[in-house]
N, C-alpha and C positions, 0 to 999 in steps of 0.2 A: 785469755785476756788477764793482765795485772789486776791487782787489788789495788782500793786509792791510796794506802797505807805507801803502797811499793811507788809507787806513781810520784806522791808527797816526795819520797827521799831526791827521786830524778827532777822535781821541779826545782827544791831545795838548794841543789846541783848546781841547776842551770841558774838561777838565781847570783848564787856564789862565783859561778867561773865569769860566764856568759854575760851577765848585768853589772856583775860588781859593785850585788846591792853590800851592805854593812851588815856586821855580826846580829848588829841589834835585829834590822830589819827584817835576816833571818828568823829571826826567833820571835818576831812577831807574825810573820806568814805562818810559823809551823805552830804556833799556837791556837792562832784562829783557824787554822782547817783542820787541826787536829782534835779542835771541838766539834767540828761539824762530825767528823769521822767518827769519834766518840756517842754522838748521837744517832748518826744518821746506820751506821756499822760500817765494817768495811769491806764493803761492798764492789764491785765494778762500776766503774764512770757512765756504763750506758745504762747504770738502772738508775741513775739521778735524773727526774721530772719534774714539774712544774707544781704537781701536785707537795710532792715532801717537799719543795723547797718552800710552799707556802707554812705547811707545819713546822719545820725547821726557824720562820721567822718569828711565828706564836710563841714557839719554845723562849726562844731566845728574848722576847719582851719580855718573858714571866719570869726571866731567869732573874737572880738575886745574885749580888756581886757579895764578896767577903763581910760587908757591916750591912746586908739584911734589905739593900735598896735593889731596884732595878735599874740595868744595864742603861744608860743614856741613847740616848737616839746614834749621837755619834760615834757611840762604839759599838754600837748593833751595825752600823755601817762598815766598818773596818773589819770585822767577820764579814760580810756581804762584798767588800772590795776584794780582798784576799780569795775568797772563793771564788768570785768571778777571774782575778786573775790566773787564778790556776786550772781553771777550766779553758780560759783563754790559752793556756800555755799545752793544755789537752787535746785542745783543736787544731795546735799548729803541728800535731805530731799526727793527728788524721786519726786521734782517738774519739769513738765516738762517745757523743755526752750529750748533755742539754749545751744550748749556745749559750754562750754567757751574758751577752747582750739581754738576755730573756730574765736577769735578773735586777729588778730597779731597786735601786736605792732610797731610802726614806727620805722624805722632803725636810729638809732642813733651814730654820728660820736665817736670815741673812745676818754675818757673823758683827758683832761691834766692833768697830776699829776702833783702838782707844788712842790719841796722836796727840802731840802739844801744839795750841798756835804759838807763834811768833815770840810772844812777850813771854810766856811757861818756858818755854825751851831756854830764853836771853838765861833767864834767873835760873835754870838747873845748870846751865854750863860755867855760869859765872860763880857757881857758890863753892867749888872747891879754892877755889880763889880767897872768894869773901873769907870763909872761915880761917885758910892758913894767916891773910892777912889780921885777923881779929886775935887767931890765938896767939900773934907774934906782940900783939900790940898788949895784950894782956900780960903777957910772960917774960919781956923784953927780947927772948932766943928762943930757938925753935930748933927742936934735936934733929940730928940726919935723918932718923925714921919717917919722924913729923913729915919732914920736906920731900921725904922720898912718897911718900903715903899722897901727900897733895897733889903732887910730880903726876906719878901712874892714875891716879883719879879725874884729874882732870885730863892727862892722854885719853883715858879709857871713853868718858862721856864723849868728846871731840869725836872721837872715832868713831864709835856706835853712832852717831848720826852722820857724821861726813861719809860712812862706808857703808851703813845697813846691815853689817854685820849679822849675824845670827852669834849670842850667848857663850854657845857648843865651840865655834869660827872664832873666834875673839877669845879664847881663853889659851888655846892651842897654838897662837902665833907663836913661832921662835923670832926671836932678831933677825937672823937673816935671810925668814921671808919677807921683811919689810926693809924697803932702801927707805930712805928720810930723807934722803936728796932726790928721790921722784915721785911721783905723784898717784904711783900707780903701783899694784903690787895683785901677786894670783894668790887667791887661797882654795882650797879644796873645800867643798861645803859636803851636802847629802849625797851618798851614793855617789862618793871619791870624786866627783864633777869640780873641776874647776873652772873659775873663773874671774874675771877681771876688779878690780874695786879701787877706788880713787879718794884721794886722801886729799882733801882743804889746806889751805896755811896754815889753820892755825893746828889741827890734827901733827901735822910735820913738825911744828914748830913746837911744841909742846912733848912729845916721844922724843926729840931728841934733845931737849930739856931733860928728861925723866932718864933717859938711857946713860946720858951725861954724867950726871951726877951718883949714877950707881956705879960698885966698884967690886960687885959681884962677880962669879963665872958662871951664873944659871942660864942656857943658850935661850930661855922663854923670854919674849918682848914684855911680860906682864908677870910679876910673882907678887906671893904674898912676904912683906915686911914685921909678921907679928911672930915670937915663936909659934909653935905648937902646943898640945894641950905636955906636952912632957917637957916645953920649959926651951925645947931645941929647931934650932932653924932646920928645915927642911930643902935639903939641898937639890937641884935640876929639878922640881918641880912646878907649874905652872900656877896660878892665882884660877879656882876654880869657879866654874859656872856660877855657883852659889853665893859666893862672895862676891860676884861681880850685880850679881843681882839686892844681895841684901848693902853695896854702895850706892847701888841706881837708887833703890827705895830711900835712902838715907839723905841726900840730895836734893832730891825730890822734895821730903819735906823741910829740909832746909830752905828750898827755896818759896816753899809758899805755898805749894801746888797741895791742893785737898784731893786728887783722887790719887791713887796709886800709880805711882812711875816704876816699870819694869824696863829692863833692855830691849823687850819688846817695842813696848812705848817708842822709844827712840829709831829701831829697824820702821815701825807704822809712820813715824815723821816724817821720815829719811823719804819713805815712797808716797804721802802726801806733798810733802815740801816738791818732789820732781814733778807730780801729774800737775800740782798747782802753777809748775812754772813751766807749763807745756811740752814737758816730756811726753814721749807715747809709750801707750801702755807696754808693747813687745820689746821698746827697749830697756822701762824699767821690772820687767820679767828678767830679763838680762841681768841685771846689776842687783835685783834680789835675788838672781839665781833659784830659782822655780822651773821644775819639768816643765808644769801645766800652765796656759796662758789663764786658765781658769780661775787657778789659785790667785794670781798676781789681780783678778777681775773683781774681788772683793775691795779696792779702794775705788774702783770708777763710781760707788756709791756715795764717797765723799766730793767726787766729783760732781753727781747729779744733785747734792742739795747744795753746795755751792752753784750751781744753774737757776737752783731755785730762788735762791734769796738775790740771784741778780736780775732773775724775772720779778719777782715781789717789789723789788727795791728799782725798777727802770720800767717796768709795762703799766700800761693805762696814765703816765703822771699826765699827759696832756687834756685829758678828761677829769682829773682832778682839779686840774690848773682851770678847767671851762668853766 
């Protein structure tokens, strides 16, 4: 019988060829079971029990992360997923082991969705607007940068809510994965999955505003318009995560909004705005592009206190009324 050490590289493998999970992903699987292995030795699959997997969990509470704190719940869980995985992946080859099933996961509090209503969203979409308008009217002209700058930023917001986008998915668009003459376009999200995402008027209407007036060769639908820190434009490279993040937040308090607006924020709208307009759940799993219906189940909780407040606000009035 292999060692789990030997075992780890053939999961790894199959992972790679077989799933076609990502680099990253890799290397988050071989990290967490290579601390279990680290601790536990490396041992045979069939001497893994119920017993050390209970020690293994104590370990792992008490463990201390780089700045002296304990491991959060959630990432005690991601060593716990990963192992389970790979036990699952042990059992499919008729390696014996503990069943993986036989490993539960910490209970974990229900996540906050943080989402804009109606009037939040009006004012972050409309403030790249407002501002180019204000700095033009201050300045009497507004330089090609300027214009290009307002251009892509207002595409970029439009989009993150008309598509739900993920950050990672929206930084990475070339041009010509996007037509502007349809309404609909594939992008590859997690674990090279692709799938369908649908673009609004005014999303269209605005990229090809933005696309328009640029008169670059950089194939990316989104780049950055500022030099670099050396003074020089940075050629075929795309307008990164980060930057699209520290626009979102920028906006955001332009427009008014006190709590923090991330791209997330706007993907969270994106899937309230649908459940609130009677989408069903499996098909906005679909359109966020999620394995798990699971994942996508964390907004049916915005659903159930919108139930509430139209129970609060419509049961008993006629007993009121008596």
């Amino acid at each position: 019988m292999k060692n789990l050490s030997t075992f780890l590289r053939e999961f790894l493998e199959h992972l790679e060829i077989e799933k076609n999970r990502s680099p990253k992903t890799l290397q988050n699987y071989e990290f967490y079971i290579n601390r279990f292995i680290e601790w536990y030795g490396d041992k045979k699959p069939e001497d893994i029990d119920l017993e050390e997997i209970r020690k293994y969990r104590i370990w792992l509470n008490r463990l201390e992360d780089v700045h002296g704190d304990a491991l959060k719940n959630n990432t005690q869980n991601y060593h716990l997923i990963a192992l389970r995985s790979f036990l699952k992946y042990l059992a499919k080859r008729d390696v014996k082991t503990l069943a993986p099933e036989k490993i539960e996961l910490m209970k974990m509090p229900d996540r906050d969705i943080t989402f804009l209503e109606a009037s939040d969203l009006d004012r972050i979409l409309e403030a790249p607007e407002k501002q180019f308008k204000k700095l033009k009217a201050k300045n009497g002209a507004i330089s090609k940068t300027a214009k290009l700058m307002a251009y892509r930023d207002k595409s970029i917001l439009e989009m993150l809510f008309s598509t739900g986008l993920r950050v990672s998915e929206l930084a990475k668009l070339k041009k010509e994965n996007v037509n502007v003459d349809r309404d609909e376009f594939t992008v590859k999200g997690k674990g090279q999955k692709s799938r369908i995402v649908f673009l609004s008027e005014q999303a269209k209407f605005w990229i090809k505003k933005y696309i328009t007036e640029r008169n670059d060769m950089n194939p990316y639908l989104f780049i950055s318009h500022n030099p670099n820190n050396t003074g020089e434009k940075v050629e075929h490279a795309p307008i990164t995560p980060r930057s699209i993040q520290r626009l979102v937040e920028k906006y955001g308090k332009l427009a008014g909004i006190t709590k923090q607006v991330t791209p997330h924020t706007l993907r969270h709208s994106y899937a309230t705005d649908l459940l609130r307009n009677g989408a069903d759940i499996r098909s906005v799993q679909m359109m966020l592009g999620h394995t798990s219906i699971t994942t996508t189940q964390i907004y049916t909780h915005i659903s159930d206190r919108e139930l509430k407040s139209v129970h609060k606000k419509f049961h008993n009035k006629g007993e009121d009324e008596g």
